[in-house]
C-alpha positions as CSV (number, residue, x, y, z in Angstrom):
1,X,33.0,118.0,91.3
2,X,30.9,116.0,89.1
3,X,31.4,113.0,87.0
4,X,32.3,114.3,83.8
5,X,34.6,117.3,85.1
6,X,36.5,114.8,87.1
7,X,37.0,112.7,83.8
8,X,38.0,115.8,82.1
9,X,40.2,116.3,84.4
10,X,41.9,112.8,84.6
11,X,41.9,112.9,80.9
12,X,43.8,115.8,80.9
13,X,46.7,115.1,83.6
14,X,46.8,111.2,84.1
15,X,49.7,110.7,81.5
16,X,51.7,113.8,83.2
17,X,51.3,112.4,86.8
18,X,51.7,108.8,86.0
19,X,55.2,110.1,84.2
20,X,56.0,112.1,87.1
21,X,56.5,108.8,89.4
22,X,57.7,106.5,86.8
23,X,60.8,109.3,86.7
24,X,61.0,109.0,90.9
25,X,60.2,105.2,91.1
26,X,61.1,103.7,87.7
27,X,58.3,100.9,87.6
28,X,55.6,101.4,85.5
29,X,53.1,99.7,88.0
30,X,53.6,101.4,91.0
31,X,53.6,104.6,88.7
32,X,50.0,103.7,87.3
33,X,48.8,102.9,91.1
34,X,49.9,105.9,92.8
35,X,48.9,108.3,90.0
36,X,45.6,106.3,90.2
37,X,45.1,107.2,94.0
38,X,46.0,110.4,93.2
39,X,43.1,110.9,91.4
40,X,40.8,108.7,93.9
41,X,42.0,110.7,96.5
42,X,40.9,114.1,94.5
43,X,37.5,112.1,93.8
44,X,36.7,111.4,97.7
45,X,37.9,114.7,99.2
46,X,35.9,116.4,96.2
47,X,38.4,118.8,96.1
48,X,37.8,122.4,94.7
49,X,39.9,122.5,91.7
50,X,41.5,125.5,90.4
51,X,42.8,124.9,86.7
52,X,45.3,127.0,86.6
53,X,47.0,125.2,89.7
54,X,45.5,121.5,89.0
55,X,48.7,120.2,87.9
56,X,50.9,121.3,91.0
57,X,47.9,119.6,92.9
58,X,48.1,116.9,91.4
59,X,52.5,116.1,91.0
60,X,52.1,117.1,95.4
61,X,49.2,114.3,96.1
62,X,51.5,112.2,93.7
63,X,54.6,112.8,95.8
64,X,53.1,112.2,99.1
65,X,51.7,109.2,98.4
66,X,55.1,107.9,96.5
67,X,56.8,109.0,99.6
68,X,54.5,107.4,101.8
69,X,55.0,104.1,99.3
70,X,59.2,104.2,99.1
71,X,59.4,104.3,103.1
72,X,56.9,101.0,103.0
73,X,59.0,99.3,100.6
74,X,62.6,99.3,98.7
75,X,62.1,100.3,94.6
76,X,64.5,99.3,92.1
77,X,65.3,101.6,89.5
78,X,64.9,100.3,85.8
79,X,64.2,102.8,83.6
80,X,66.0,101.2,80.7
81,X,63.2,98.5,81.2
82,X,61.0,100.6,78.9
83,X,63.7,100.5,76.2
84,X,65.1,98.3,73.7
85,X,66.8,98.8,70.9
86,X,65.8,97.1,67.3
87,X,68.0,93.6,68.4
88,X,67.9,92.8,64.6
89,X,70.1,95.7,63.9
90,X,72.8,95.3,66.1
91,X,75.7,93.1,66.1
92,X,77.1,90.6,69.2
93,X,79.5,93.4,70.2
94,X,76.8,95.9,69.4
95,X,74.7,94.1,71.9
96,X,77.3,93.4,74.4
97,X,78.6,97.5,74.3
98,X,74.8,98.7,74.5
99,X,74.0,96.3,77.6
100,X,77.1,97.5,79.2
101,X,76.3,101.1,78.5
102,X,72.7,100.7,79.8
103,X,73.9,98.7,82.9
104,X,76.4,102.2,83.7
105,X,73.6,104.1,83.0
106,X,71.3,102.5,85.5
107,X,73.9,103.0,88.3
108,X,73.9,106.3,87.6
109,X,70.4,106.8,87.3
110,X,70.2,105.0,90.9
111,X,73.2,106.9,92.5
112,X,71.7,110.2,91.5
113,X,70.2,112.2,94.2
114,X,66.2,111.4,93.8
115,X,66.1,115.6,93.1
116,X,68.2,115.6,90.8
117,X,67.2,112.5,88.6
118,X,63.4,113.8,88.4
119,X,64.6,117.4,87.2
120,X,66.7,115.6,84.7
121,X,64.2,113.1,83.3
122,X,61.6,115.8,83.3
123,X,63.5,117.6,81.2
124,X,65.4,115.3,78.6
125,X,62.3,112.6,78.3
126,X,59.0,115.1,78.6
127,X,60.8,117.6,76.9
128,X,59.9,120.2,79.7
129,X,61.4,123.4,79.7
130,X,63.0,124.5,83.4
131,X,60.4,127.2,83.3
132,X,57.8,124.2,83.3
133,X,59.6,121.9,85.5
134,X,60.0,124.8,88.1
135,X,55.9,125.3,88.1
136,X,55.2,121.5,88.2
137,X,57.1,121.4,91.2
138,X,56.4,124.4,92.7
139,X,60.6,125.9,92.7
140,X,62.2,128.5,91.5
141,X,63.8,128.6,87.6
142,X,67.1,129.1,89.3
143,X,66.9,125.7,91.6
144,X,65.7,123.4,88.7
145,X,69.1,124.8,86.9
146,X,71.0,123.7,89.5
147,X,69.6,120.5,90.0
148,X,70.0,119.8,86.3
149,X,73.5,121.1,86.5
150,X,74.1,118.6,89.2
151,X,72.3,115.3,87.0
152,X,74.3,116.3,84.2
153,X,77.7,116.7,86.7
154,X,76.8,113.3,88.0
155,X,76.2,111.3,84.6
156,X,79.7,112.6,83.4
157,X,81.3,111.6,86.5
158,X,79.9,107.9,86.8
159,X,79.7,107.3,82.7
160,X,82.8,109.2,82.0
161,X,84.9,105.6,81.8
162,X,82.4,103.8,80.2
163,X,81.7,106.2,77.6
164,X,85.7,106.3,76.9
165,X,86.0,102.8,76.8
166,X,83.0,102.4,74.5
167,X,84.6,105.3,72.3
168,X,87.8,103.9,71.8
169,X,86.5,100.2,71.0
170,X,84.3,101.7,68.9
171,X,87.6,104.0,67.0
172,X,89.0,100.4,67.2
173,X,86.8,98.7,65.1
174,X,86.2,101.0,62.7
175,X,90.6,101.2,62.0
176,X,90.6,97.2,62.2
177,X,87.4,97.2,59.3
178,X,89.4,99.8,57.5
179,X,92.8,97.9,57.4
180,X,91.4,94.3,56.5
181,X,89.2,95.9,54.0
182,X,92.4,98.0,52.6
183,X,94.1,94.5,52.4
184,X,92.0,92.9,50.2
């Protein structure tokens, strides 16, 4: 592999790999590093690469090494660290219901079987169809189903009282606003 083709190739499936690991690790950095020595490690074996199978390559390397990295060391889980919402926009309570919310959704994210959560972020942040999951990570249609029947069992299991709560203080609010405002 020369210079250029392995540039194509990074090019091409950095981004993927690098969002592959943020989904199992949920830090940025050690995303960027191990998808980095992913690719080094393509670069010094000069692998033979076939195109068509590159990515699945690629997403195994990028386990192994994560794997390899989690048993070294204890990872946090933060995705919501890559989101905020427009502060300007929301109230005190606004603020106060979206940290709890996010702070639910965390521990939910964390208590989710490692399987499972990947399958599920795959899917509803990439926008991956199972069919494309399934090659990625080299299963079967059928067990990235289940996996994302499990995620989806889990969330509404762990967020099912928080999601209630926020729901009724948000019905709440709205027939408080609606009474004072009917009073004046």
């Amino acid at each position: 592999m020369n210079k250029e083709e392995f540039k194509l190739l990074f090019d091409k499936h950095f981004e993927d790999v690098r969002r592959y690991v943020f989904y199992r690790s949920g830090d940025n950095d050690v995303a960027t590093d191990i998808a980095q020595d992913t690719f080094l490690k393509i670069w010094e074996k000069q692998m033979q690469i076939n195109h068509k199978t590159v990515k699945g390559l690629l997403i195994k390397i990028a386990n192994d090494l994560f794997i390899t990295r989690y048993h070294k060391e204890s990872l946090a889980f933060k995705f919501f660290d890559t989101y905020e919402p427009d502060q300007s926009a929301l109230t005190p309570e606004d603020q106060l219901n979206y940290e709890e919310l996010k702070n639910a959704y965390e521990e939910a994210l964390k208590s989710m079987p490692e399987k499972q959560r990947v399958v599920f972020l795959m899917n509803r942040i990439d926008e991956l169809k199972y069919r494309e999951i399934a090659d990625q990570l080299g299963l079967s249609v059928k067990a990235i189903e289940k996996r994302m029947s499990q995620a989806l069992e889990h969330l509404k299991k762990h967020l099912k009282e928080e999601i209630s709560h926020l729901v009724l203080l948000f019905i709440n609010h709205r027939f408080v606003r609606r009474i004072v405002k009917n009073w004046k």
